[in-house]
ZAMARGU-4260 file (C-alpha; in steps of 0.2 Angstrom, whole numbers, plus 5000, padded with zeros to 4 digits):
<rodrens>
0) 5436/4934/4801 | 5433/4949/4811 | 5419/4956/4805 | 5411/4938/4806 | 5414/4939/4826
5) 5408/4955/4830 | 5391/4951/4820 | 5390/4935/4828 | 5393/4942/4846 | 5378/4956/4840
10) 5366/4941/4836 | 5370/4936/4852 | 5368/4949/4862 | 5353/4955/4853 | 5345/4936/4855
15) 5349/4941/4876 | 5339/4957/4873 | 5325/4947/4869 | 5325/4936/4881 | 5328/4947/4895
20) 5313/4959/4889 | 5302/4942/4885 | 5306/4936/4903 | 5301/4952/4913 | 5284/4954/4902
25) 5283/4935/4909 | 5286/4941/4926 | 5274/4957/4925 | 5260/4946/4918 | 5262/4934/4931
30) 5261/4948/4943 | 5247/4956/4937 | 5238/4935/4939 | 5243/4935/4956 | 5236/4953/4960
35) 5220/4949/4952 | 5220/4932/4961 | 5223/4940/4978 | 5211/4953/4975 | 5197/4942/4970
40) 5199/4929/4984 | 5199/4945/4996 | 5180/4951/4989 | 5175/4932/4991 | 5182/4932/5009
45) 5173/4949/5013 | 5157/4944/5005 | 5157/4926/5012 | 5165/4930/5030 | 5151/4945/5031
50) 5143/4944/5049 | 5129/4953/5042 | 5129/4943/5024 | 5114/4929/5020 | 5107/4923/5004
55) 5097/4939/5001 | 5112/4948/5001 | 5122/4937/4988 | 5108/4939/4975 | 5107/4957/4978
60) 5126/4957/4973 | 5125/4944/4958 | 5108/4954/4952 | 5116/4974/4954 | 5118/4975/4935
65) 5101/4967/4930 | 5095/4980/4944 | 5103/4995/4936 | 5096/4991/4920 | 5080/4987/4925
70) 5080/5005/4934 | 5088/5016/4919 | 5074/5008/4909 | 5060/5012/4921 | 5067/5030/4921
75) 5068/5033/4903 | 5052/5025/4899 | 5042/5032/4910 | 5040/5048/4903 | 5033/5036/4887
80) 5021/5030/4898 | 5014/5046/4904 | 5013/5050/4886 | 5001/5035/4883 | 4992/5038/4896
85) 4988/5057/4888 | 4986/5050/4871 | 4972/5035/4877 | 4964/5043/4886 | 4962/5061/4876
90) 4957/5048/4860 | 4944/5040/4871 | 4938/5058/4877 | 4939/5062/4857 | 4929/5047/4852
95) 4916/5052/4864 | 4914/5070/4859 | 4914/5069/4842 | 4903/5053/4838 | 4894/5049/4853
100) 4887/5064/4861 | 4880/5069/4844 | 4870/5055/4844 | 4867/5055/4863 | 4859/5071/4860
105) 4846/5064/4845 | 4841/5049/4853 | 4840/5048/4873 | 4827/5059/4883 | 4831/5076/4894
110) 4834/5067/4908 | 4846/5054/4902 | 4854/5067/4892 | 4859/5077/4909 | 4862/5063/4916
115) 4875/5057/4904 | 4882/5075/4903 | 4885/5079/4923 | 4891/5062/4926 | 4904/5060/4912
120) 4909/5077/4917 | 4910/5077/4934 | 4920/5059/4931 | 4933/5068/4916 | 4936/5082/4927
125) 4941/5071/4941 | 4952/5058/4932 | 4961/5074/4925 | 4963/5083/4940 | 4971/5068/4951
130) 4983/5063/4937 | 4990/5079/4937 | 4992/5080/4954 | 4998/5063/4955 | 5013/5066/4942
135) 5017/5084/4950 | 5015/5081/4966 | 5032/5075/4975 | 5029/5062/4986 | 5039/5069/5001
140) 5059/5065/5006 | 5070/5067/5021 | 5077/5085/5026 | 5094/5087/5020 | 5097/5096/5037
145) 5100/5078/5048 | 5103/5086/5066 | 5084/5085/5071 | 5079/5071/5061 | 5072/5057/5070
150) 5077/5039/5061 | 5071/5021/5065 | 5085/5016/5054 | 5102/5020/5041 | 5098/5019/5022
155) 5113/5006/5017 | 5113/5017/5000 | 5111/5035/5007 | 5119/5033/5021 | 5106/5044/5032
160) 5093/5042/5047 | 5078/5034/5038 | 5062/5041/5048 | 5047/5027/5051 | 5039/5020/5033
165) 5051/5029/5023 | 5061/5017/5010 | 5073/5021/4995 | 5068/5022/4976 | 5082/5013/4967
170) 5073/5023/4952 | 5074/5040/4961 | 5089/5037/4970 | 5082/5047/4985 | 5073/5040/5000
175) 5053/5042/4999 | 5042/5046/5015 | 5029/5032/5016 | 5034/5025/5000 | 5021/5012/4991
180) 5031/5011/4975 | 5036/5019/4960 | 5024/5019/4945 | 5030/5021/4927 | 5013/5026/4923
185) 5015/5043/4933 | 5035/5044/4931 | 5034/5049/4950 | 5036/5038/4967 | 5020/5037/4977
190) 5021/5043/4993 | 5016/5054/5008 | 5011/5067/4999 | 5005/5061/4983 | 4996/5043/4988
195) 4977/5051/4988 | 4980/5059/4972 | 4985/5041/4965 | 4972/5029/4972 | 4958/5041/4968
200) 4964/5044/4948 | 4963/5025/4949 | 4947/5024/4958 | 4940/5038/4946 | 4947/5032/4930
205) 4942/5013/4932 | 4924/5021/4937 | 4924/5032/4920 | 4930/5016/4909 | 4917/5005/4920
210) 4901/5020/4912 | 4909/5022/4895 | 4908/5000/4895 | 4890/4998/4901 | 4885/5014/4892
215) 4891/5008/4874 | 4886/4991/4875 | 4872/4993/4862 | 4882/5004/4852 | 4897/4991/4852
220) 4885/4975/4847 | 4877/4987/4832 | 4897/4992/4826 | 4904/4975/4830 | 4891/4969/4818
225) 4892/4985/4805 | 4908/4981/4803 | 4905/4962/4800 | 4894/4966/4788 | 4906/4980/4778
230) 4919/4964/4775 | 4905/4953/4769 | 4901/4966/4759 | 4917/4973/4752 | 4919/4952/4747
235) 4904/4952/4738 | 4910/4967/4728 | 4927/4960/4724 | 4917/4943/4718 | 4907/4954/4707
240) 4925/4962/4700 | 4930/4947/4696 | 4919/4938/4688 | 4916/4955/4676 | 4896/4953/4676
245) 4891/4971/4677 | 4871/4967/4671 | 4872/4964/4691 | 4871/4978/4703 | 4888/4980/4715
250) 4885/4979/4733 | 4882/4996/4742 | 4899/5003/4751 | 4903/5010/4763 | 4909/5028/4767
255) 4924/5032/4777 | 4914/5042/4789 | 4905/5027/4794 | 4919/5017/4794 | 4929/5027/4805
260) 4910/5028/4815 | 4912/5010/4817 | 4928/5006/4821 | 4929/5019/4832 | 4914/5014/4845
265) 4923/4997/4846 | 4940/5002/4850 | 4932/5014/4863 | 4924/4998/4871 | 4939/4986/4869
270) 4949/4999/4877 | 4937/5003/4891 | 4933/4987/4895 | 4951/4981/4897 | 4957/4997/4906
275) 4942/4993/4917 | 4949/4975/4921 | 4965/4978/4924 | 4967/4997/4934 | 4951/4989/4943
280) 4962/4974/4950 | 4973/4986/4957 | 4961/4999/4963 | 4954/4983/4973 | 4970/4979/4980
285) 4977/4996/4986 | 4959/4995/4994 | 4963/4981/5004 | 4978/4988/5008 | 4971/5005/5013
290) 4959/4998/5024 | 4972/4987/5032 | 4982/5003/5034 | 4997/4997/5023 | 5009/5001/5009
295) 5013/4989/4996 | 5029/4989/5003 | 5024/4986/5021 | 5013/4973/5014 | 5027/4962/5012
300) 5035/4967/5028 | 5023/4962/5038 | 5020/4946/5031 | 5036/4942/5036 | 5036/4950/5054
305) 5018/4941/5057 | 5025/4925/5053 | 5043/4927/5064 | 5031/4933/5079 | 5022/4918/5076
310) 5033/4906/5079 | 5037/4913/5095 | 5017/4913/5101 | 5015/4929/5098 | 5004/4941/5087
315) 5008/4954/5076 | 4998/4972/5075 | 4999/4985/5064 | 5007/5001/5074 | 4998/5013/5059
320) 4982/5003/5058 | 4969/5013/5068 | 4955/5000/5061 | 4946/5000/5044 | 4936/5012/5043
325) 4949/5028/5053 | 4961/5020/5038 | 4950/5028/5028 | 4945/5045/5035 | 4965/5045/5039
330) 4971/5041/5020 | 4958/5053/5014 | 4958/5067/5025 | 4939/5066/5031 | 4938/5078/5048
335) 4921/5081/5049 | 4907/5073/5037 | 4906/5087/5025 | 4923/5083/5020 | 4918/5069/5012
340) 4909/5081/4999 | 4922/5094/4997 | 4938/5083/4997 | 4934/5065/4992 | 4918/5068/4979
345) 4926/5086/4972 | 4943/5089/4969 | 4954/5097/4983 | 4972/5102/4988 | 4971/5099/5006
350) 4987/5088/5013 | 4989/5072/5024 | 4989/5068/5039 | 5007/5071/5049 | 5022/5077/5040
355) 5028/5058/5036 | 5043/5061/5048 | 5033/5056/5064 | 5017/5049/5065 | 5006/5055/5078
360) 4987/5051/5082 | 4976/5060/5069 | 4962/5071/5077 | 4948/5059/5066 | 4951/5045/5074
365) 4945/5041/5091 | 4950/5026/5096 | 4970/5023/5102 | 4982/5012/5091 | 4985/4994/5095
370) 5001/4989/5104 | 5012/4983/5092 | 5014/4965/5100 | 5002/4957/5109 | 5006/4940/5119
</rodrens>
């Protein structure tokens, strides 16, 4: 009777345990629900209740990971791109070397033959030397040393002065001086420093694919239709196979030197020809905004300045614009006339205008800058 008591009151007491241990997990995990509860409904009161908080900044917040994606991506896969860029480029060099110039030199006179040979030269030499200087070149970055820095305003993500034009790379994580924007296709930002070296790479490159297009065109129709008539070939020889009449003659083939002739001349034109469309787009439109005296990214903030000015009557001028044609001497460093030799048609080191910290008037240009609002 005994013994049947004390194993009762330890079923009992153990069956207390249980509940006392199942009630304070019940208590913890509803704390832990109120806690995340209060910490949430205090983000959404800082982000909602944010003097300084609009629209833009909500989907800067709800878009941060596809950001942070879309940047590690850039990152990594720029160093592919500059690899591709190498690889076209050398086969299209390759191509040119060892099946065209052959037969440039058996067919075309002296002077096309010099002709052919300075220019495609003189163009190789400066598509190589700007890409280079394009992807090694940094593009410039605030001093560490803030004490004497000037700043127009506070970057929100390195918390430092930010001088006139310069913006952050996301990509870089660093603030850039006159940043247009980061390329893949260099791994590098453009800026200050390296913005020449990009725009004339582009000018030069969609100029060289532009000569290797009009040049080949006769060779292109002659492969294009070689090659058309190597498949209608080949079908005739496996017609012959297979009906087994061998009193007739097989077609002639094909060696695989001619073949690889063949092929080769048209992928040189398809790849020209679309490099040519596309890099010449953009060469056209850093153009315009060269001669407007703009980045891409002051492009946009303008737009946007221009049109808020607007609705108050009044009109928006570029403070770095000093008209189309100083644009130019400015962004390519013309002082004098010969300059336009020695560092726009030959390559050259020489550095920009300013320091991209300030912004004074540059010697080359003579007349003074606009106001920055005019009534």
């Amino acid at each position: 009777m005994r013994s049947r008591q004390r194993m009762f009151a330890a079923v009992m007491r153990l069956l207390l345990k249980c509940l006392r241990l199942g009630r304070r997990r019940r208590f913890k995990l509803v704390r832990q629900t109120e806690q995340l509860w209060h910490y949430g409904h205090l983000c959404l009161r800082s982000l909602l209740y944010n003097s300084f908080t609009n629209s833009d900044v909500v989907l800067d917040s709800l878009f941060e990971p596809v950001y942070w994606l879309v940047d590690h991506v850039t990152r990594w896969f720029g160093v592919v791109f500059v690899a591709l860029v190498i690889g076209l480029t050398s086969s299209i060099v390759a191509i040119v070397y060892i099946c065209l110039l052959p037969l440039i030199l058996q067919t075309y006179t002296p002077a096309w033959i010099c002709w052919h040979l300075a220019y495609g030269h003189w163009n190789l030499i400066m598509i190589v030397f700007h890409y280079y200087m394009a992807i090694t070149t940094s593009p410039g970055h605030p001093p560490q040393a803030k004490d004497d820095l000037t700043g127009v305003s506070i970057c929100r993500k390195c918390i430092a002065p930010k001088p006139a034009r310069t913006h952050h790379c996301s990509i870089c994580n660093r603030c850039v001086l006159k940043m247009d924007h980061h390329c893949p296709w260099l791994n590098n930002c453009v800026g200050h420093y390296n913005h020449r070296y990009f725009f004339s790479f582009c000018l030069f490159m969609t100029m060289g694919c532009i000569y290797c297009s009009i040049s080949g065109w006769e060779m292109f129709r002659d492969a294009y239709a070689a090659i058309e008539r190597m498949k209608l070939l080949e079908k005739e020889r496996l017609e012959v196979a297979a009906n087994q009449t061998y009193y007739q003659t097989p077609p002639p083939t094909f060696s695989f030197r001619q073949r690889a002739f063949h092929k080769s001349v048209v992928y040189l034109w398809v790849l020209c020809s679309s490099v040519a469309l596309a890099l010449g787009a953009l060469t056209l439109w850093h153009a315009t905004l060269i001669t407007r005296g703009e980045t891409s990214i002051e492009r946009h903030i303008n737009k946007k300045e221009r049109q808020r000015l607007q609705k108050k009557g009044k009109v928006f001028r570029n403070p770095y614009s000093y008209g189309s044609w100083d644009n130019w001497k400015v962004f390519l460093g013309v002082d004098v006339p010969r300059h336009w030799l020695t560092r726009v048609l030959l390559p050259s080191l020489h550095l920009p205008h300013g320091t991209g910290l300030s912004w004074d008037l540059p010697p080359c240009v003579t007349k003074q800058r606009s106001p920055l609002l005019a009534i």
